[in-house]
GUZA-894959 format. One record per residue: x, y, z of N, C-alpha, C, CB in turn. Coordinates in steps of 0.2 Angstrom, whole numbers, always signed. Glycine has a CB too. Example, Ala and Ser with C-alpha at 12.3 -4.5 7.8 and 13.67 -1.06 7.14 Angstrom:
    npx    npy    npz   capx   capy   capz    cpx    cpy    cpz   cbpx   cbpy   cbpz
    +66    -28    +39    +62    -22    +39    +66    -16    +39    +57    -22    +45
    +64    -11    +35    +68     -5    +36    +64     +0    +39    +70     -3    +29
END
This chain:
    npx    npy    npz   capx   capy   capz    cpx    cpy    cpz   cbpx   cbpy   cbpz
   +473   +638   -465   +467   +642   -464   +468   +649   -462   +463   +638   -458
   +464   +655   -465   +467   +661   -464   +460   +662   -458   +469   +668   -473
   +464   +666   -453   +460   +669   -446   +460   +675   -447   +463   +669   -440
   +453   +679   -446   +452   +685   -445   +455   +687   -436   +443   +686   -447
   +461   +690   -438   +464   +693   -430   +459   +698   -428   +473   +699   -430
   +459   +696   -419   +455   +702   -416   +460   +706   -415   +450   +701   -409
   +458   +715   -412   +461   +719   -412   +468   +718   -408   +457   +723   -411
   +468   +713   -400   +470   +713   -397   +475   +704   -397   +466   +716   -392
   +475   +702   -405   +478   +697   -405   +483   +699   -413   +473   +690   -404
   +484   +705   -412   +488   +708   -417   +495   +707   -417   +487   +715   -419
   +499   +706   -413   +505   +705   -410   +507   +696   -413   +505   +707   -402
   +502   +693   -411   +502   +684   -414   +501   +687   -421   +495   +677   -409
   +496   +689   -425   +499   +689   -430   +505   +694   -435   +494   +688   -432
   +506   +696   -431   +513   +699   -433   +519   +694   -434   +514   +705   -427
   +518   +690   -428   +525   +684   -428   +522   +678   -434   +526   +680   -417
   +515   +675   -435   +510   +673   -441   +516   +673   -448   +503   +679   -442
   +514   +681   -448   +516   +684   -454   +523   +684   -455   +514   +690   -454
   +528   +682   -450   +534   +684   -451   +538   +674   -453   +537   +687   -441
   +533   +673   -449   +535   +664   -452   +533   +662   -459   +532   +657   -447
   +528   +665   -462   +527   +665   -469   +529   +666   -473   +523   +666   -471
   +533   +673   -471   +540   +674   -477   +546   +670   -473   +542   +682   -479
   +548   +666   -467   +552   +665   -468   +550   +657   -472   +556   +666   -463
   +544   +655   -474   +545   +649   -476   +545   +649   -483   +541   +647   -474
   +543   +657   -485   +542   +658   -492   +551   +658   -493   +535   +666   -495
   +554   +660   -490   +560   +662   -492   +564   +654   -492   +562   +668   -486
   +560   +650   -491   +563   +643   -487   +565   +641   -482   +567   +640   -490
   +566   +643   -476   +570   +645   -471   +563   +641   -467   +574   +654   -471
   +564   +635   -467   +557   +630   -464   +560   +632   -453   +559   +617   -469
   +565   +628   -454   +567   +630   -447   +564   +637   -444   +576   +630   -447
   +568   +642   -449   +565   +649   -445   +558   +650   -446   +568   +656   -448
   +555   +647   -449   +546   +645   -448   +544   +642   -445   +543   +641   -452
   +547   +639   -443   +544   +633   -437   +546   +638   -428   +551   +623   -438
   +551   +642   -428   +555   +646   -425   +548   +651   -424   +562   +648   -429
   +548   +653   -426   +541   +658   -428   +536   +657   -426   +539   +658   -433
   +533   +649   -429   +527   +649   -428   +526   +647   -419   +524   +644   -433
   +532   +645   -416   +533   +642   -410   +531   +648   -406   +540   +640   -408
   +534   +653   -409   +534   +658   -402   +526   +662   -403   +541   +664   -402
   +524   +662   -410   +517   +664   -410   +512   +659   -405   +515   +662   -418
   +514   +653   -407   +507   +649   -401   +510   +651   -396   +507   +639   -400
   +516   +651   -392   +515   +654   -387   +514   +660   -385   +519   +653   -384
   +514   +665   -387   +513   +671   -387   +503   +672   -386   +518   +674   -394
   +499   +668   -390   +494   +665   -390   +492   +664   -385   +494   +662   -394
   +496   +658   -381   +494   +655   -374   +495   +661   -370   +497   +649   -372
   +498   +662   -368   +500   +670   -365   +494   +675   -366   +507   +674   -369
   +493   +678   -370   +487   +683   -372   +480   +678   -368   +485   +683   -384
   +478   +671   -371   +471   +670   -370   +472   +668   -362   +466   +665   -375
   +477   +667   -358   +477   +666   -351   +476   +670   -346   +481   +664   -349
   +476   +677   -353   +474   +683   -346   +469   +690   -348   +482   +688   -343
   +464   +684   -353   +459   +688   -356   +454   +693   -351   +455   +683   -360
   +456   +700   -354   +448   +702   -350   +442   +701   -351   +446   +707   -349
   +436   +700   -348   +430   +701   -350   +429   +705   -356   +429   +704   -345
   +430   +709   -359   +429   +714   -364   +432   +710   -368   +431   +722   -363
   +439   +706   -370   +442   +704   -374   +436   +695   -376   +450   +704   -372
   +438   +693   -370   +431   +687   -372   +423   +691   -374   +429   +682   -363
   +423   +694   -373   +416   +695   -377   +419   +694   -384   +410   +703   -375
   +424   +701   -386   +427   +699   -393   +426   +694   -396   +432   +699   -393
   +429   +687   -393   +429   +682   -395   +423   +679   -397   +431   +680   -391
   +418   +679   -391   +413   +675   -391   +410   +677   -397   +409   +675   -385
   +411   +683   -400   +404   +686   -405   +411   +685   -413   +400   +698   -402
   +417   +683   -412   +421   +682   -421   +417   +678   -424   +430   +677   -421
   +415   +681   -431   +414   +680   -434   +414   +671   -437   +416   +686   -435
   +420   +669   -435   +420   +661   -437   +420   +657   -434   +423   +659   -441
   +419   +660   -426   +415   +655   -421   +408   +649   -423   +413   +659   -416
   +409   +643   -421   +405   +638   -424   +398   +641   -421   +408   +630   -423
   +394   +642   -427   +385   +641   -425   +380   +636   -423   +382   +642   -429
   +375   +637   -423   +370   +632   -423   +371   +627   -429   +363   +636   -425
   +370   +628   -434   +370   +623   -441   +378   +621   -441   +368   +628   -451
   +383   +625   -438   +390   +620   -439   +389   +615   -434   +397   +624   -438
   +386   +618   -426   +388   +613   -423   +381   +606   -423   +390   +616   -414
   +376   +608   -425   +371   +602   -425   +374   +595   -428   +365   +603   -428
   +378   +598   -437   +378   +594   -441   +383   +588   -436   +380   +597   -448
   +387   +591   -431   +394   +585   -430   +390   +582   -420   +406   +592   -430
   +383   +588   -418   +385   +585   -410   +377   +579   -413   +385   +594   -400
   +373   +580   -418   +367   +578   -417   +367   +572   -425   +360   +584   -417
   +365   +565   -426   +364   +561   -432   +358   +560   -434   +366   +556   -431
   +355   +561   -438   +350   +560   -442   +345   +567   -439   +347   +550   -442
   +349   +572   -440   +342   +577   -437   +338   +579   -441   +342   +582   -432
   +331   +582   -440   +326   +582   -443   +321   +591   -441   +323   +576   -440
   +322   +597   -445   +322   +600   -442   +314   +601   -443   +326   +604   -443
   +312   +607   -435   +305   +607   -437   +304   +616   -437   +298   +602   -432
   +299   +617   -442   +299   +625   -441   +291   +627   -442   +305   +629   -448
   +290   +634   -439   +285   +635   -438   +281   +635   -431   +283   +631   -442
   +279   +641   -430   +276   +641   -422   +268   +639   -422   +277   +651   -417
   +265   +637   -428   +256   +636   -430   +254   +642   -428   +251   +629   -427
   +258   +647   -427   +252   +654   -424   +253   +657   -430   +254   +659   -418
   +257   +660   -433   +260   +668   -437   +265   +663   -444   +267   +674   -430
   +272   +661   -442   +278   +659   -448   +282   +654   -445   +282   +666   -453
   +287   +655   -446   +295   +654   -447   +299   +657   -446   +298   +653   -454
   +302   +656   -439   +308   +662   -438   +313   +659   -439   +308   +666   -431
   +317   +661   -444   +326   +659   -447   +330   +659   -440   +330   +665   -454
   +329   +663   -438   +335   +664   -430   +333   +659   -425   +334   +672   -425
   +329   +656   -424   +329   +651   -420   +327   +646   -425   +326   +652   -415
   +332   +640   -422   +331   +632   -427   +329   +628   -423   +336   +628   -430
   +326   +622   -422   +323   +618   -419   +323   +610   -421   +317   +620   -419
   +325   +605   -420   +324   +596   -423   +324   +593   -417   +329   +593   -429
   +322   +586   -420   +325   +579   -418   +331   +577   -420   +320   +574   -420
   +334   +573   -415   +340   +570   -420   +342   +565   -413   +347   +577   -424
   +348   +559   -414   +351   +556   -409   +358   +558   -407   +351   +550   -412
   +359   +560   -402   +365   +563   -399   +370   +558   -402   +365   +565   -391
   +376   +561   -406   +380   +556   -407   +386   +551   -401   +385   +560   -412
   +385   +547   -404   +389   +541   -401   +386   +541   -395   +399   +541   -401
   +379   +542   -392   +375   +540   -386   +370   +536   -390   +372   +546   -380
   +366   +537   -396   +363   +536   -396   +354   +537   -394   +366   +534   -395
   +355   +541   -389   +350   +546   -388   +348   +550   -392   +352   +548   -384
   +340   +549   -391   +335   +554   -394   +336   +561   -391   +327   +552   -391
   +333   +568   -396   +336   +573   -391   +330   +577   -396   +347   +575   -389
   +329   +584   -395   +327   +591   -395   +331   +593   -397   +324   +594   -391
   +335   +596   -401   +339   +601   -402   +336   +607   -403   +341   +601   -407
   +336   +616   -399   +332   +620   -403   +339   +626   -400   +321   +621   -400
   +341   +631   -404   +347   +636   -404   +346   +641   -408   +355   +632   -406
   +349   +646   -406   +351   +654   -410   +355   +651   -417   +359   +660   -404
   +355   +652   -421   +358   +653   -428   +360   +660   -430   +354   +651   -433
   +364   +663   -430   +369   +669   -433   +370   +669   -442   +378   +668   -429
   +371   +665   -443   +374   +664   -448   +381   +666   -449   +370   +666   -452
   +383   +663   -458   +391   +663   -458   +394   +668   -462   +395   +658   -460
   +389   +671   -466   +391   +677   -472   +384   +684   -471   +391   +671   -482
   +387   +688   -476   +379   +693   -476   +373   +687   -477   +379   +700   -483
   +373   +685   -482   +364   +683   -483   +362   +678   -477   +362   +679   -492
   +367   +675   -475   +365   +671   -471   +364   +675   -463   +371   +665   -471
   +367   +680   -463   +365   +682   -457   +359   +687   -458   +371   +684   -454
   +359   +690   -463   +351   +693   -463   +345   +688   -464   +349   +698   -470
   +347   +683   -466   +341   +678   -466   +338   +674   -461   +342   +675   -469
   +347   +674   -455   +344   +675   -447   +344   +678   -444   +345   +673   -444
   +343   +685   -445   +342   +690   -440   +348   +691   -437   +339   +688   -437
   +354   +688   -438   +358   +690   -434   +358   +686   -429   +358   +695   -433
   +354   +679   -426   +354   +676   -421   +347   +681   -417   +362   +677   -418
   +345   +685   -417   +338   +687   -413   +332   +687   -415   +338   +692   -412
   +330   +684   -413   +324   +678   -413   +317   +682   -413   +325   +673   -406
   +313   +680   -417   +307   +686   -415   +300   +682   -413   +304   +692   -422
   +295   +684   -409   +290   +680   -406   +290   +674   -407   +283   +682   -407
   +288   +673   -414   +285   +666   -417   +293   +661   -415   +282   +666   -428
   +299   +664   -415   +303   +660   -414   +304   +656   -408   +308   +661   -416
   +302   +660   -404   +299   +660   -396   +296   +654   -396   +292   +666   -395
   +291   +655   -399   +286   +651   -399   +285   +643   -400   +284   +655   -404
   +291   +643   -407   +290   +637   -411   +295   +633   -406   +291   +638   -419
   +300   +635   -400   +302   +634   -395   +299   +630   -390   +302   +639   -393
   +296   +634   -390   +288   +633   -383   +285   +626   -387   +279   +642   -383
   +286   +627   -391   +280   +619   -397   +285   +614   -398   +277   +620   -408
   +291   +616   -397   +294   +609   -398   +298   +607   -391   +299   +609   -404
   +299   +610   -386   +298   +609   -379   +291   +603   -377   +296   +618   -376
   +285   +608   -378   +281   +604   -376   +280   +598   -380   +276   +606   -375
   +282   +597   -387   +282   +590   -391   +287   +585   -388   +284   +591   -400
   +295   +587   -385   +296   +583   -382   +296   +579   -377   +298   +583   -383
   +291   +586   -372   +289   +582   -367   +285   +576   -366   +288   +586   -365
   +280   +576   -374   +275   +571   -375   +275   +565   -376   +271   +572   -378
   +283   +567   -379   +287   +559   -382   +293   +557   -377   +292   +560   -391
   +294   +563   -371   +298   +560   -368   +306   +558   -369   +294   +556   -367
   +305   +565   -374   +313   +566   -376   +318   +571   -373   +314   +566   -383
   +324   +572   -370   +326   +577   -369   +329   +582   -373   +329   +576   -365
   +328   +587   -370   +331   +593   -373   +338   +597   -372   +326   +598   -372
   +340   +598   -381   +348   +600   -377   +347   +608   -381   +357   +594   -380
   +346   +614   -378   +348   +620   -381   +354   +625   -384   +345   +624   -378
   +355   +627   -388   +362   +632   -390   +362   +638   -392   +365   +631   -394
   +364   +641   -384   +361   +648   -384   +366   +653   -386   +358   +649   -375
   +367   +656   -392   +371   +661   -395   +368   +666   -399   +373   +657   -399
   +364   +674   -394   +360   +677   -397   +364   +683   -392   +351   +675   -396
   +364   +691   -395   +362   +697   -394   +359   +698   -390   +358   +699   -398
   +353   +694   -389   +346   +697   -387   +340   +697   -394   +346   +705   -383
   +335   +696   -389   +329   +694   -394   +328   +700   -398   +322   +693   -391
   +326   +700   -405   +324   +706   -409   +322   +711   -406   +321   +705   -413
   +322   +718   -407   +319   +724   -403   +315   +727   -407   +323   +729   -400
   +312   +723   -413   +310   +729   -419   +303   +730   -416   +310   +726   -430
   +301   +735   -421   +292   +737   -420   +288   +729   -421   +289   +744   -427
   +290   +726   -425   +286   +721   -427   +285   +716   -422   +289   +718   -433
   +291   +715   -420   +291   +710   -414   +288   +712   -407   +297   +707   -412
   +289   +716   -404   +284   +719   -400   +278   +718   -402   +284   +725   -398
   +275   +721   -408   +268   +720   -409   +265   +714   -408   +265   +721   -415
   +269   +707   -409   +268   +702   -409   +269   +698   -403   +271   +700   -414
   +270   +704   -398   +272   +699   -391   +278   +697   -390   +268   +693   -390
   +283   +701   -391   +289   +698   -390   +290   +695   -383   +294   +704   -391
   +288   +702   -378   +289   +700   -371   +286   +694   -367   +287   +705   -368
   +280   +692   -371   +277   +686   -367   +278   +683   -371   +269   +686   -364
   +282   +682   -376   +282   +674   -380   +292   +672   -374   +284   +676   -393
   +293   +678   -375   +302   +677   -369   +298   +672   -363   +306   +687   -363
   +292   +675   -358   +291   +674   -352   +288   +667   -353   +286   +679   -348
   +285   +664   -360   +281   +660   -360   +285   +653   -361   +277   +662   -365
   +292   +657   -366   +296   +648   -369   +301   +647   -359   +305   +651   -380
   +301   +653   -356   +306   +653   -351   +301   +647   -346   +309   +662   -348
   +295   +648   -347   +291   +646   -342   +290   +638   -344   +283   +650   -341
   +291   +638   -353   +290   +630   -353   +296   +625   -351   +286   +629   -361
   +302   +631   -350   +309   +625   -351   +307   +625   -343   +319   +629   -354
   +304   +628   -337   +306   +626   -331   +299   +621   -330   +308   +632   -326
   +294   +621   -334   +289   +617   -334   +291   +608   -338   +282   +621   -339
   +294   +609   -342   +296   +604   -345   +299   +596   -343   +300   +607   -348
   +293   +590   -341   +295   +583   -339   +300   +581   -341   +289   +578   -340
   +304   +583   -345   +311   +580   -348   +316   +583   -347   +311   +581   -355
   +322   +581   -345   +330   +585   -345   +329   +590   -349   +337   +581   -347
   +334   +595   -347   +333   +599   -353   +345   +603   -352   +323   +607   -351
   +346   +602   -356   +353   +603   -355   +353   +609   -359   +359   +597   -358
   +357   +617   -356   +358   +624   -362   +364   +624   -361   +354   +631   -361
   +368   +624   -367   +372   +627   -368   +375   +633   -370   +372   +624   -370
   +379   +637   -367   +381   +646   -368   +386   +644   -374   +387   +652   -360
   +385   +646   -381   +391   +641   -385   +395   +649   -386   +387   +635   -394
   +390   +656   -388   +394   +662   -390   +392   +667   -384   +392   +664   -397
   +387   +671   -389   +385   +676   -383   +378   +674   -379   +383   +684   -386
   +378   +673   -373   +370   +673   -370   +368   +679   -369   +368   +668   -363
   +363   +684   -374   +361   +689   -371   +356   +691   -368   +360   +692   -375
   +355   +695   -364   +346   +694   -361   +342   +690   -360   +342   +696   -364
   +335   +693   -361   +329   +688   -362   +327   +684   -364   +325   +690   -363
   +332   +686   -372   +331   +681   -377   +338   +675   -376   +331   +686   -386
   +341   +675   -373   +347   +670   -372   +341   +664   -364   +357   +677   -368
   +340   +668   -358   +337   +666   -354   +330   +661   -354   +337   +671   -352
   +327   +663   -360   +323   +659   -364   +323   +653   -363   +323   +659   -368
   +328   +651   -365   +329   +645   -371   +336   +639   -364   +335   +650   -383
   +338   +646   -359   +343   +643   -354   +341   +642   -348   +349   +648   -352
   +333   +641   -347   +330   +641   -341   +330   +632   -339   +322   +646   -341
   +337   +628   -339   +337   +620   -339   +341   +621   -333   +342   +615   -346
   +340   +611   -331   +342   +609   -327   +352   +608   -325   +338   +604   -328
   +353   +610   -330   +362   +611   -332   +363   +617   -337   +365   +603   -335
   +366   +620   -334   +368   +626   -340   +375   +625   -339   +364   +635   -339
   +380   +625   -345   +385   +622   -347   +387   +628   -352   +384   +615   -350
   +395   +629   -351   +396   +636   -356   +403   +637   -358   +396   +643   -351
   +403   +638   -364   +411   +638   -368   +414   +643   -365   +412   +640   -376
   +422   +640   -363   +426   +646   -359   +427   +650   -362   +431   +646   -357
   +427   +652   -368   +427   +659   -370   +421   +663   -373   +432   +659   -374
   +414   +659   -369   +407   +663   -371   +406   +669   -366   +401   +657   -372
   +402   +672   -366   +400   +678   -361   +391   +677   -360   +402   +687   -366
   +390   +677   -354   +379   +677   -352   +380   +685   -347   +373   +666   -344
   +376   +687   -351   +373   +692   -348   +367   +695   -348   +375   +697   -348
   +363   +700   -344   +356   +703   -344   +357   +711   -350   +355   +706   -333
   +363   +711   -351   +361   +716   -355   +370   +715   -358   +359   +725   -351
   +372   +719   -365   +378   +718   -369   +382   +723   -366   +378   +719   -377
   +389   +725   -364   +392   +726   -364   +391   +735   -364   +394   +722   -366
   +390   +738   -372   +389   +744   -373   +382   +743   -371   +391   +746   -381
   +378   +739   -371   +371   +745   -368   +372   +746   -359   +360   +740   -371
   +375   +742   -357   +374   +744   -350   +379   +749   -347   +375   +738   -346
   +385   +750   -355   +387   +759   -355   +383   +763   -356   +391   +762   -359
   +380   +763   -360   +376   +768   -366   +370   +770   -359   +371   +762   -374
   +370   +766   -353   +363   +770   -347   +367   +769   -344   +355   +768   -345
   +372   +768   -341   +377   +771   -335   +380   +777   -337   +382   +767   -332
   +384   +775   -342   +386   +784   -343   +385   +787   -349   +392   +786   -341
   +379   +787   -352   +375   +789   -355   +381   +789   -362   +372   +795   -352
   +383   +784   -365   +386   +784   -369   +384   +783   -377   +389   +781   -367
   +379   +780   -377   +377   +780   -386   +377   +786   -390   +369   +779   -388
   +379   +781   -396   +382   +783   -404   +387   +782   -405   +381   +790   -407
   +389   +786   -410   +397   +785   -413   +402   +784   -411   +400   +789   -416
   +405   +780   -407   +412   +781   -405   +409   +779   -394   +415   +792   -409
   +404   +778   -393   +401   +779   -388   +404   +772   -383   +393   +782   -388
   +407   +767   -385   +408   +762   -382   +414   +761   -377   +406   +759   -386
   +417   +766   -376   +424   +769   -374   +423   +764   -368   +426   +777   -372
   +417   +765   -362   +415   +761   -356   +413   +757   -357   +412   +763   -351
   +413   +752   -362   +410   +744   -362   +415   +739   -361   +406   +742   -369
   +421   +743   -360   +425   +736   -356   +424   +736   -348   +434   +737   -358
   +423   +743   -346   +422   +743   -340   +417   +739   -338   +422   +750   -338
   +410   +740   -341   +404   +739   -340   +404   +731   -340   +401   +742   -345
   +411   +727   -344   +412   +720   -347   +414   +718   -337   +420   +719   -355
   +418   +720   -337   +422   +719   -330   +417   +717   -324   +427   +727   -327
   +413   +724   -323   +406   +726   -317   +403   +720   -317   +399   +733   -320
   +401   +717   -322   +394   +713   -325   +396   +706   -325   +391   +714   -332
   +401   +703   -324   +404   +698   -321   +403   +693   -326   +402   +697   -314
   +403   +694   -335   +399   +691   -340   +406   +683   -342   +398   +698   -347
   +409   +682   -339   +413   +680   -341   +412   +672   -338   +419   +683   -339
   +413   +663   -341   +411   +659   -339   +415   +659   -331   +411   +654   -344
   +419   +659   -328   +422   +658   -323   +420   +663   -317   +428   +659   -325
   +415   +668   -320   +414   +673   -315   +406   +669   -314   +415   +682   -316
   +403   +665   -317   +397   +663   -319   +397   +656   -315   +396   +664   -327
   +400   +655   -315   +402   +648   -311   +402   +650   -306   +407   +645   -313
   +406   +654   -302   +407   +655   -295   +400   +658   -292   +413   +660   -294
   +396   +664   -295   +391   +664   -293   +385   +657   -294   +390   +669   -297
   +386   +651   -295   +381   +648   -296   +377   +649   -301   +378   +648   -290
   +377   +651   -307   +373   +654   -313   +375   +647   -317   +376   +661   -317
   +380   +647   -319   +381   +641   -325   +383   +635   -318   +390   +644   -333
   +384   +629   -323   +386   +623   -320   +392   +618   -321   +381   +619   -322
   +393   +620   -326   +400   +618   -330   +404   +622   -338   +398   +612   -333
   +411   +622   -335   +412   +626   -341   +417   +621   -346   +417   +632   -338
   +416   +622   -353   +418   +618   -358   +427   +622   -361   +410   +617   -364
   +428   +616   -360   +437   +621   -362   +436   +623   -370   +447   +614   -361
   +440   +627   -372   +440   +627   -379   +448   +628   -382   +434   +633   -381
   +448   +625   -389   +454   +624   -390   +459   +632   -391   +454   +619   -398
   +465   +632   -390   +468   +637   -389   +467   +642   -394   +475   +636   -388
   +466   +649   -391   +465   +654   -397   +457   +656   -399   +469   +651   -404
   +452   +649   -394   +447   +651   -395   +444   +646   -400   +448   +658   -397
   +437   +643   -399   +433   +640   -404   +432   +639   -410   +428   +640   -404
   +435   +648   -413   +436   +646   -422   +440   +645   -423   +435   +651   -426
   +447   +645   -420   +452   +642   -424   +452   +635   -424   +458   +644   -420
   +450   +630   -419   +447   +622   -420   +440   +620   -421   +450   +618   -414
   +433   +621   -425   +428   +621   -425   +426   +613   -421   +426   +623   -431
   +431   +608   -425   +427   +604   -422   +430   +599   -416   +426   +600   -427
   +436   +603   -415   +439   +601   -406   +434   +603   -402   +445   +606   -404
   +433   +611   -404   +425   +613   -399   +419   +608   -400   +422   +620   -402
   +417   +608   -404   +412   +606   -403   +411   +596   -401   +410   +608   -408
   +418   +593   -402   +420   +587   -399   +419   +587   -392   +427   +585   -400
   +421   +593   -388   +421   +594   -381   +414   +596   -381   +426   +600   -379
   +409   +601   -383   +403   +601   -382   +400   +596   -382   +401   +604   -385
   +399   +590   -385   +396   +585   -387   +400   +579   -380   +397   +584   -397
   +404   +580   -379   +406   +575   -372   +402   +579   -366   +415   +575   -371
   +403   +586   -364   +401   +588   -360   +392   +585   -358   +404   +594   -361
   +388   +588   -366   +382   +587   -362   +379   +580   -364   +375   +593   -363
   +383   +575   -364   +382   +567   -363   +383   +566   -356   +387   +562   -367
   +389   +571   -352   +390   +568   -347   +385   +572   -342   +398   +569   -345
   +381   +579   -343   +378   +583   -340   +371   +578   -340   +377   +592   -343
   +369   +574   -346   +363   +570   -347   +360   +566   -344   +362   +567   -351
   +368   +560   -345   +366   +554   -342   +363   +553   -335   +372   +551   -342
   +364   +558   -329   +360   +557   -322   +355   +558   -324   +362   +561   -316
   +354   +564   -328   +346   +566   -328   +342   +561   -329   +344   +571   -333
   +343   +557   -334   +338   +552   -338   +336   +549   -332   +341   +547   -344
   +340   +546   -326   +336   +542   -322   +331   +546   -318   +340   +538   -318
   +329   +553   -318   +328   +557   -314   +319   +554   -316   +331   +567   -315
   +313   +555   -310   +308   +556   -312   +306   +565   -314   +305   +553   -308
   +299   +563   -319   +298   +572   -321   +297   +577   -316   +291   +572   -325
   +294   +574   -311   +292   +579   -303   +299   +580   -301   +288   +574   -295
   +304   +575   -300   +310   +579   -296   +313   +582   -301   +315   +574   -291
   +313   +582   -308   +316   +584   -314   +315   +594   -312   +311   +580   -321
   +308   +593   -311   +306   +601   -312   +305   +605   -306   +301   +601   -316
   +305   +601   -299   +307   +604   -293   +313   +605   -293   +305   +602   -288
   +319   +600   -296   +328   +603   -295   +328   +608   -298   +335   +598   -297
   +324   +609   -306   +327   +614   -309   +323   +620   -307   +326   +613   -317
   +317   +620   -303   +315   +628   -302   +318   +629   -294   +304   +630   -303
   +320   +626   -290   +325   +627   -284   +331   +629   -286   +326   +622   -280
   +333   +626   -294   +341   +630   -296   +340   +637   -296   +344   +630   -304
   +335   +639   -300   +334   +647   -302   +329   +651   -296   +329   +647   -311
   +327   +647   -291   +325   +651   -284   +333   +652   -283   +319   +647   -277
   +334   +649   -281   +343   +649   -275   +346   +656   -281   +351   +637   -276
   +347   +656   -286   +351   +662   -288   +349   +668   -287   +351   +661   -294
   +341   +668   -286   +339   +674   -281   +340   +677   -276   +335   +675   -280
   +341   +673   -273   +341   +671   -265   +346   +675   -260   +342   +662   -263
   +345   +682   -256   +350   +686   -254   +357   +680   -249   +346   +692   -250
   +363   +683   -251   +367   +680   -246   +368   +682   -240   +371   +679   -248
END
């Protein structure tokens, strides 16, 4: 399987490259020799990833999505689209489906990025505009009516910024889907699978368990924009302090956890989620079976006083 190297895993593939010609040369042992010290060299690098380098991560390009991971964590799902106000927003997806091997009814609704150009202009890139908001908020409350829980997969930028989506209420459709996940009589499980950006990440993460791939990043703003207004860094070349800015902002799952923000962190196979898609997401799909199962016995009242006492306490000066 060929891997797109990040900038700062160029050294593993240098040693990659060195066992391919020794295999091409036949010299299988010095291949094996090779590839040894590559994986370790690998384990080494991601044991002392910074902030800045995990964001990297979280946003490679063949990290698994929405449509990769539904097809293997959800069976027989069914998608629904459409907010009945305005259209169809491609960047956010939404269905029914049974959580595998539980058996369980579930809500699926997540960012989609897509995996090539057309796919990703045709979702936005993962940033979601009103009506995707929206059709959120509609299938939130549909499963509240049927009394099915919701599991979300939160992998976004941040919500679109264009002129259009403002016109259309960007900002209250954010306040509206965030207000129906902490309203919501059903469990609701979010998953951080890449980047959780902003408003639009927070949305869709306002559950009773928020759960996060060790090599995803949640923050209030990206990296380069919280350079770009501390030290006035935008345009060309202007992201010099967005590692710094990575560090400050504490975006990493481990720093997120300690603060009481996330609830659990999901291991991911070495080198990161794209190199094993469906190790990751094996582990995903165990994790929020195990985050579920209490909930279910929960009634809807104590359902949605634990979850809006989660997100008071995170306010709450120490």
């Amino acid at each position: 399987m060929s891997i797109a190297y990040l900038d700062f895993e160029k050294p593993v593939q240098t040693i990659q490259a060195r066992a391919a010609d020794y295999r091409a040369a036949g010299d299988e042992a010095g291949a094996k020799h090779a590839e040894g010290a590559a994986r370790r060299l690998l384990a080494e690098t991601y044991a002392r990833l910074t902030p800045w380098q995990k964001t990297q991560v979280a946003r490679h390009p063949a990290r698994p999505h929405f449509t990769d991971m539904v097809k293997a964590l959800v069976e027989d799902f069914m998608p629904l689209a459409g907010d009945r106000a305005f259209g169809e927003d491609h960047a956010i997806i939404g269905g029914l489906g049974r959580l595998r091997g539980q058996n369980v009814p579930v809500m699926v609704i997540g960012h989609e990025k897509g995996n090539d150009t057309a796919s990703r202009v045709k979702h936005n890139f993962g940033m979601g505009r009103p009506e995707g908001y929206r059709k959120a908020i509609r299938l939130i409350e549909l499963a509240g009516r049927f009394n099915v829980p919701v599991v979300t997969l939160v992998d976004t930028a941040g919500a679109f910024p264009g002129l259009d989506a403002e016109e259309r209420g960007q900002a209250e459709a954010i306040a509206r889907a965030t207000e129906a996940c902490l309203a919501a009589p059903v469990p609701i499980i979010a998953a951080i699978t890449g980047e959780g950006g902003s408003g639009g990440a927070v949305a869709l993460a306002a559950a009773d368990k928020v759960i996060m791939f060790e090599h995803a990043v949640y923050a209030v703003i990206s990296p380069e924009g919280c350079a770009s207004i501390l030290w006035r860094t935008a345009g060309p070349g202007g992201n010099s302090h967005a590692p710094e800015a990575a560090e400050a902002m504490r975006v990493t799952a481990g720093d997120l956890k300690q603060l009481g923000v996330i609830d659990a962190i999901i291991t991911e196979p070495l080198g990161g989620a794209h190199r094993d898609p469906g190790a990751a997401i094996a582990s995903l799909t165990m994790a929020i079976a195990a985050e579920l199962t209490p909930l279910l016995a929960m009634e809807p009242k104590a359902l949605r006083q634990a979850r809006r006492n989660k997100f008071v306490e995170m306010g709450r000066l120490l």
